[in-house]
C-alpha positions, -999 to 999 in steps of 0.1 A, spaced: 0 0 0 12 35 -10 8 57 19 -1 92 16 16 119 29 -3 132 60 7 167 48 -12 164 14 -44 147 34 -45 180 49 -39 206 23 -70 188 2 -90 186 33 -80 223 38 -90 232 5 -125 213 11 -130 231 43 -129 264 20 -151 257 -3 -175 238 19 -173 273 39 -185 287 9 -211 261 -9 -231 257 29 -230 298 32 -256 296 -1 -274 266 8 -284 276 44 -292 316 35 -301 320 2 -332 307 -1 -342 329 34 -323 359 19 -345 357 -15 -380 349 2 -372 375 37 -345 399 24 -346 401 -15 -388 398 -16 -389 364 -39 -416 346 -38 -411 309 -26 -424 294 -56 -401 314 -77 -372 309 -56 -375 273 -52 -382 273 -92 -346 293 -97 -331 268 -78 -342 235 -94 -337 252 -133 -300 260 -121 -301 225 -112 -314 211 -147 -283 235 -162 -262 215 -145 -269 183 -166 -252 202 -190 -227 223 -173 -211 195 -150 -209 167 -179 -191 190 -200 -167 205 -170 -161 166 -162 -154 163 -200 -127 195 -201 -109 175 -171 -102 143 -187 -91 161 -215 -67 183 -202 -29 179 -201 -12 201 -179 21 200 -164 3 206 -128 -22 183 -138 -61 176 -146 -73 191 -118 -57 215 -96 -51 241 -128 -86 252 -119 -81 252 -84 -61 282 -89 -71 296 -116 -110 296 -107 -115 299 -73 -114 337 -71 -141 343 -99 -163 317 -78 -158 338 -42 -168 370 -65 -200 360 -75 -209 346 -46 -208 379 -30 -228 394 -58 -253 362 -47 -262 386 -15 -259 423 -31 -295 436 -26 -301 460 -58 -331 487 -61 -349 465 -89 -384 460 -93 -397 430 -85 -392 410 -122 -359 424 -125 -349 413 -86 -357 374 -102 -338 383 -133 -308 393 -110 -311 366 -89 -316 339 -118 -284 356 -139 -261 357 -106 -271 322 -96 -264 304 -127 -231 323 -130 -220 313 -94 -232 276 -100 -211 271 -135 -178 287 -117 -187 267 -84 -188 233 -111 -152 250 -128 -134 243 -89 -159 213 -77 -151 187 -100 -116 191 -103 -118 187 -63 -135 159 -57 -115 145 -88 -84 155 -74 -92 125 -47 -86 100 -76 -53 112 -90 -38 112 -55 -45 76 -52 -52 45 -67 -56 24 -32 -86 22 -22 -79 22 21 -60 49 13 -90 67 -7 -112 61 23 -89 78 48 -85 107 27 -124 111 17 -128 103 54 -102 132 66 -118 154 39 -156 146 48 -145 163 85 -133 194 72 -168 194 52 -185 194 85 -166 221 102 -168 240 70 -206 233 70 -204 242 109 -189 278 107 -217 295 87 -243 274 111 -225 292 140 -213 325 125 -236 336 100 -263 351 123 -244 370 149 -219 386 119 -255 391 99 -264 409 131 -229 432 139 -224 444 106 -263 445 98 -271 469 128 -309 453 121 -304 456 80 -298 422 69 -297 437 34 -262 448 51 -257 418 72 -258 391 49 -240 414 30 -209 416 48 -211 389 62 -208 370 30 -174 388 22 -160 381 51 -166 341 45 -148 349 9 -121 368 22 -114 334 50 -126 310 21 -100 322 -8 -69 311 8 -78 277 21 -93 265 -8 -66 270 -27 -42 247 -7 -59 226 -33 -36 233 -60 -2 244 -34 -2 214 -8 -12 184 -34 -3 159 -61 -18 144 -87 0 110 -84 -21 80 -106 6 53 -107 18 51 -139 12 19 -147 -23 28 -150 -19 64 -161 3 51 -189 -30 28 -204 -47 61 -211 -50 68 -245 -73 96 -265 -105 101 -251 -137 99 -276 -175 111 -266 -185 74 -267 -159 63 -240 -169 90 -221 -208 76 -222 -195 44 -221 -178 55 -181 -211 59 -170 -237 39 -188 -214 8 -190 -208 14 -154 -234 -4 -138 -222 0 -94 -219 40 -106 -257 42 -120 -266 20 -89 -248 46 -64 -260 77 -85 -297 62 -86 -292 58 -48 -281 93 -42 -306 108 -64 -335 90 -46 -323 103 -8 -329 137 -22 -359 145 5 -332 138 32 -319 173 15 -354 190 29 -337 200 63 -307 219 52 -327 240 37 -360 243 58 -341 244 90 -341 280 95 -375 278 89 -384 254 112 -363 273 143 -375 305 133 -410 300 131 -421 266 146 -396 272 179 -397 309 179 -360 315 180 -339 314 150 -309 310 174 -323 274 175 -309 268 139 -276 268 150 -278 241 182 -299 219 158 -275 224 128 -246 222 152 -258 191 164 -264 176 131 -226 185 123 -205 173 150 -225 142 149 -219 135 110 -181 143 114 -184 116 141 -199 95 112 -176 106 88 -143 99 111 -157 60 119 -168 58 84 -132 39 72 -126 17 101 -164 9 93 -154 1 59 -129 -24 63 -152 -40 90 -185 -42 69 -192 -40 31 -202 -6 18 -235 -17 9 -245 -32 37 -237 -2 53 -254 21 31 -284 -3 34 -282 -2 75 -278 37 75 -308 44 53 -332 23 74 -322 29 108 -321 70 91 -358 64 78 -375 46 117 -355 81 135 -372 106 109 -404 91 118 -403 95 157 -387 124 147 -420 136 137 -437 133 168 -409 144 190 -416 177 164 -452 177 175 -447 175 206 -424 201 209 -398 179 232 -364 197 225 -345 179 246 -354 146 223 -352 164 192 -314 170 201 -309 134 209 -327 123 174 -309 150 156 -274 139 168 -282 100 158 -295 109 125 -266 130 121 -241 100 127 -259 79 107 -260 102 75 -224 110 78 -213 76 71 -227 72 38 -209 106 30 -173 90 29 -183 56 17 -203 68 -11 -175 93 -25 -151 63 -21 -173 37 -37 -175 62 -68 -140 68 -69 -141 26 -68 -159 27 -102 -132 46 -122 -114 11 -122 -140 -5 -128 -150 15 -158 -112 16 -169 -107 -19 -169 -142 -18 -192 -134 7 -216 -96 12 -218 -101 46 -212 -101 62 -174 -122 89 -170 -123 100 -135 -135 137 -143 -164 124 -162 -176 98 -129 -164 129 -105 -192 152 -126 -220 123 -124 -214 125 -84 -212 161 -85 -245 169 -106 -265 141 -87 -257 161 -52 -260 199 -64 -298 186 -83 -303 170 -48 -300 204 -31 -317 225 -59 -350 195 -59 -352 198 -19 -355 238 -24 -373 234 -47 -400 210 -26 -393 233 4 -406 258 -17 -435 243 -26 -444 230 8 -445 267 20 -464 279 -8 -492 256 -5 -492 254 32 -496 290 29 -465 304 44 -462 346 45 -425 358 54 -417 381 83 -454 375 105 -470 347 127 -473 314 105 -505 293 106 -508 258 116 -510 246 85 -476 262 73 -463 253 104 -471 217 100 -463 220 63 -424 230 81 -425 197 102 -431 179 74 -396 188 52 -381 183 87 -394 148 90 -419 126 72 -404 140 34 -368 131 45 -382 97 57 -397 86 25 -358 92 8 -340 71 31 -366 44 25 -359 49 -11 -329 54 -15 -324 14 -6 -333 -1 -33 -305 4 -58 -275 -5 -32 -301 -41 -29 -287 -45 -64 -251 -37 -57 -220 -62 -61 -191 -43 -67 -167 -56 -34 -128 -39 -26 -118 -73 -32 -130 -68 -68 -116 -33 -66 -79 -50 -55 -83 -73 -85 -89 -48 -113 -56 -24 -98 -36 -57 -107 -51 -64 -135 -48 -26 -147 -9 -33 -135 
């Protein structure tokens, strides 16, 4: 086993850490900032969100495309580390920039700057996560970093839970046109340097007796990576179907807001959720050498699915003290899955190499990539149809039906996509035992 060097774990967790800062900084606020702040309907909002998303079927094939295509003495991937990072902090300031507009134009602002952010969040994303592959071919050693690089994702998910609200309210002084504002800028300003410890602190390393089977890529060995890839449709299909588990992260400040009265609440419950999937993500590799992958993924997504449901009527019953206890076990349980599906993907590049003669990790990277960002843009796009038709009014008292119509995203929904997000992995067979064979047989 090639070990890594601890130093390089770091610098791509690092960079992870700075762009998780980042992605969970718009995923957390910006639905709240268009519906309270900017004056967007929900509808509309949660429309915006799910038509970036059907962009991206475009936009993150291709960027996956330009990576396995590129030859670069740095690389495939950390070029655009560097060389994209800073656009990607820029718009997402211009994300929360509040202008005079009328009310069309405010949706065509939002609508322009979103897509914009979203194609030059895809330009740094993919080579990222891709990045993970060209470090290493062993897959322990892909674990532990995915593993290392899944905890920096929960603290980087962690400091805008924390943070976000009392900067929103120092720099705001009770404007939160100003306070998101500024309090955006200062996540770029912290953001920009760690992320790109993703191009200074790491190498792209594919042993080259597998690097040196490449040969020139064509569109139909590109399909082929996916569509001939039968455990990577399986774990996509799997992903795609746990999308309601998304409903929280984004009705969460909802829920604390208005159904416990104190949007302080967001951050102990998100905090909670957080420090218990890092948990999840640190065991996830000792775990994996323990258990198989699927029957972990199988065991998570049940046990996930019984705890949303008394979830539920811990919700109704307004018993904080065991909706912190069910929060922190469901927060363990979904941080597993996060390391073993990224390393179960990364699994499949073999796989589809030894297939096609080709290896096309940007391509499979992009497939992961698209499935999660569509996740998040479907679950706004639900949350925003839930508060629509449960008749949900910013800024004033809700009724019982919107606040029941809250409970729901925060419960039943997330419930039903664990449950289905089970049957693909029932069809699943690829082993790391297979995975061993094909690295020799690639060798």
């Amino acid at each position: 086993m090639a070990y890594l060097p601890r130093k390089e774990k770091y610098a791509f967790a690092t960079s992870l850490l700075g762009q998780t800062m980042i992605y969970n900084f718009v995923n957390l606020y910006l639905m709240k900032f268009y519906t309270d702040v900017l004056g967007i309907a929900a509808a509309a909002a949660g429309t915006l969100f799910l038509v970036a998303r059907i962009w991206d079927a475009i936009n993150d094939p291709l960027m996956g495309v330009v990576v396995d295509k590129t030859k670069h003495p740095k690389g495939k991937c950390r070029p655009y580390i560097l060389m994209f990072s800073l656009p990607m902090a820029l718009f997402t300031i211009l994300l929360f920039a509040s202008p005079q507009l009328s009310p069309m134009m405010k949706v065509v602002y939002a609508s322009v700057t979103y897509i914009l952010w979203g194609m030059t969040y895809t330009i740094v994303d993919i080579p990222l996560w891709t990045l993970s592959s060209r470090m290493t071919a062993d897959s322990n050693e892909r674990k532990s970093l995915i593993a290392t690089g899944r905890i920096f994702n929960v603290i980087g998910s962690a400091l805008p839970v924390f943070l976000v609200v009392p900067l929103k309210d120092a720099f705001g002084g009770g404007d939160e046109t100003k306070g998101y504002f500024w309090a955006i800028v200062i996540f770029c300003v912290v953001s920009l340097p760690l992320l790109l410890r993703g191009f200074f602190g790491t190498t792209e390393r594919v042993m080259e007796m597998i690097e040196k089977r490449e040969r020139k890529v064509k569109l139909k060995d590109i399909l082929r990576s996916i569509f001939h890839n039968p455990p990577l449709l399986l774990l996509l299909l799997s992903s795609m179907l746990s999308l309601l588990i998304n409903l929280p992260i984004t009705a969460g400040i909802y829920y604390a807001t208005y159904n416990l009265g104190n949007e302080g609440l967001f951050g102990a419950l998100a905090g909670t959720v957080l420090v218990a999937s890092g948990v999840g993500c640190a065991v996830a590799p000792a775990l994996g050498r323990r258990y198989t992958g699927k029957a972990l993924m199988i065991f998570t997504a049940v046990a996930s699915c019984i705890l949303f449901v008394f979830a539920y009527f811990a919700a109704a019953s307004g018993n904080l003290p065991v909706i912190i206890i069910l929060t922190f076990i469901l927060g363990f349980l979904l941080g597993i899955p996060l390391v073993l599906r990224t390393s179960m993907i990364a699994d499949t590049i073999e796989y589809a190499q030894l297939k096609t003669g080709v290896r096309n990790e940007g391509i499979i990277f992009a497939s992961l990539t698209f499935v999660s960002k569509l996740k998040m843009g479907a679950a706004s796009f639900f949350v925003g149809l839930v508060l629509t038709f449960s008749g949900y009014i910013p800024n004033v008292e809700q009724t019982p039906e919107a606040l029941n119509g809250i409970m729901l995203t925060m419960t039943l929904l997330p419930a039903l996509g664990a449950a289905m997000s089970v049957v693909p992995m029932l069809f699943y067979k690829l082993t790391d035992a297979d995975h061993e064979k094909f690295i020799q047989q690639l060798s």
